[in-house]
Each structure stands twice: as structure tokens, then as C-alpha cells.
C-alpha positions, 0 to 999 in steps of 0.5 A: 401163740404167735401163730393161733388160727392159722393153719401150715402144711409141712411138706417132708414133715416125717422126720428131720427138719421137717418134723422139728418145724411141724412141732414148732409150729403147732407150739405157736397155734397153728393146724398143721397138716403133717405131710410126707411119703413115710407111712410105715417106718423104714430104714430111716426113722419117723412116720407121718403119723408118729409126727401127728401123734407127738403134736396132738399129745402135747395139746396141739393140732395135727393132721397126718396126710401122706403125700408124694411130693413128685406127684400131682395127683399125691400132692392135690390130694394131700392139699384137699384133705388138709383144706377139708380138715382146717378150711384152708392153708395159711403157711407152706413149708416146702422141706421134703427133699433127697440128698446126693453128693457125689461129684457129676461125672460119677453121678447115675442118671436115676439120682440126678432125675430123683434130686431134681424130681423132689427137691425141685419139681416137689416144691413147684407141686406143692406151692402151686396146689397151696397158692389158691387156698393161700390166696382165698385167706387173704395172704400168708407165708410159702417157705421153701427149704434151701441149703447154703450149698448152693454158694459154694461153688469153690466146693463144685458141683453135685445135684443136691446143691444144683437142685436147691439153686433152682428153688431159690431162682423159683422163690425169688421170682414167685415173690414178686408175682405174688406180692399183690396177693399179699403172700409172703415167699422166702427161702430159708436155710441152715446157717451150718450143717443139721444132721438128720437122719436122712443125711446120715442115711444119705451117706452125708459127708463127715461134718465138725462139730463146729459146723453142726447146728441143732434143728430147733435153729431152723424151727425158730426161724421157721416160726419167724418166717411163717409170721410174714405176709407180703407187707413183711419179709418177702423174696429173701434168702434167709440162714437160720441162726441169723433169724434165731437169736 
């Protein structure tokens, strides 16, 4: 188990990408705290808890902590409970996200704000609250999840991609201010199109088979990443099967 002894806070882990690296990771040893707004199942399937429950069940560790990734005082919380759990965090993914595609002049105020508030601000909350315990370890890994929309500007422009932009800007530079501390900042991304739920629940354009990759790509990469330190693989941009094969 590449991972044993380490402990990952997955934030957006209640379905999706998210649940699919949370499991990998826990495959590999890790303690992983299952982190996400969804307590109670929804419209759109998968709870924190329906997460935590299939990775204790397969022999691994899992602590379901709900967490609202556009609240500080929600995010601050979800961290102490995992610290108090495990005794500290090695690992960050920062998944949770919300999708709007619509092009910006048909675009309400409330999605642009909304994108911006989880897909952004979200990852800011939860990488700075991570950083001290990440730090007190003596380093580790913060993944942030990206899309490769965000270099297609010969498709326009929507906030989902603009969103994103702004994570990559935030990582990159993060990398450098947090080499010395022996951390490890990457972004990682599908190489093509996974459709989870909340894409088909997002009103997610239709998408060729061809462009489709499964979840477990992104798992595997993500496992990949999680292995750094800032002596590794540190301020990249990285597409998921170019990691999985």
C-alpha cells in the first residue's frame, strides 16, 4: 500500500470523481476523511456517508464529515474533526465543484457567483485550513481538480471553465510558496469528458463516446499525485490518463 499511514481529506467526495479518488485512496492505505455537503440523498445520488460506509466495508478507513466548501466556519470544522480523528492530514483533494455552461451573456448573476464561490473560493477555504496540519507532517500533496476546459478558448467562454482558470493560477503560484515546506501542489484534470452525476444532473452537453473516460482514470492519477512531496512532482498541470497508463 503505496499510501499507508497517511491520511487524505477529499473535499466533494459524495459522489462522482470525488467518491471514486476517496476509495482509491483508502485502497492504497490511506485515512481518508469523506468530505461534502451531501448528508442525506438527493436528487442526485451518493452521501457522505453511503461513501464512508463502502470504504470501511472493503477493509479501509473512512470518516464521513459534512463540509460546505463555500464556508470557512464549515470547512474549519470539517478539518478539526478529520485532525481529531487521524491526528493530522497528509493529502488534499480539493473536487467539489458546480457546473454551468451557458454562454456569459445568458448567464444569471446567482450561477456566476455560485461557480465562483465553490469552484474557487471552495478550493482557497480548504487549502488554506489544510496547509498548517500539512506542514506540522513535515509535507505532503494538495491536488486541486481542473478541467481541460480551461484551454479551449476556441469553444468561448462559461464560468465552470473560468472558475477553474482561476484554481490553476492559485496552484501554480501555491507551489512555489510552498516548496520549502516540502508540499506538493498539483492540478489534475481528465484527459477527456467523465460523466458523473452531477454533470448529467448539471444539463452537461451531449458528449461522444470517444470523449468519455471512466472515473477510475482520474483515481489513478490521483493516487499518483498523492505520492509527491515537494522533492516530486510539484506546480504541474497534470491530464489524467497521461498519469494512468
Amino acid at each position: 500500500m503505496t499510501l499507508s499511514g497517511k491520511v487524505a481529506f477529499v473535499a466533494g467526495a459524495s459522489r462522482g470523481i470525488g467518491a471514486t479518488v476517496a476509495s482509491a485512496l483508502a485502497a492504497e492505505g490511506a485515512s481518508v476523511a469523506v468530505a461534502a455537503r451531501s448528508e442525506q440523498q438527493g436528487k442526485v445520488p451518493g452521501t457522505i456517508f453511503s461513501v464512508a460506509d463502502g470504504i470501511t466495508s472493503a477493509g479501509g478507513r473512512a470518516l464521513p464529515v459534512p463540509c460546505d466548501v463555500t464556508s470557512e466556519e464549515s470547512v474549519e470544522a470539517a478539518v478539526a474533526a478529520t485532525v481529531s480523528e487521524f491526528g493530522g492530514i497528509d493529502i488534499l483533494v480539493a473536487n467539489a465543484g458546480v457546473l454551468w455552461l451557458g454562454p456569459i451573456e445568458s448567464t444569471p448573476l446567482k450561477r456566476w457567483q455560485l461557480c465562483l464561490n465553490v469552484n474557487l473560493t471552495g478550493v482557497f477555504l480548504v487549502t488554506k485550513a489544510v496547509i498548517p496540519h500539512v506542514r506540522a507532517r513535515g509535507g505532503g500533496s494538495l491536488i486541486a481538480v481542473t478541467t481541460t476546459g480551461v484551454t479551449m478558448t476556441d469553444h468561448g467562454s462559461n464560468a465552470y471553465w473560468v472558475s477553474k482558470a482561476g484554481v490553476e493560477r492559485l496552484c501554480l503560484g501555491l507551489a512555489t510558496d510552498l516548496k520549502p515546506d516540502n508540499i506538493a501542489v498539483n492540478c489534475l484534470s481528465p484527459s477527456r469528458v467523465v460523466l458523473t452525476e452531477g454533470w448529467q444532473a448539471g444539463g452537461g452537453m451531449q458528449i461522444p463516446p470517444e470523449m468519455v473516460e471512466p472515473p477510475e482514470a482520474m483515481a489513478k492519477a490521483a493516487v499518483w499525485l498523492a505520492q509527491q512531496d515537494a522533492s516530486g512532482i510539484t506546480g504541474t498541470i497534470q491530464r489524467s490518463e497521461e498519469l494512468a497508463q
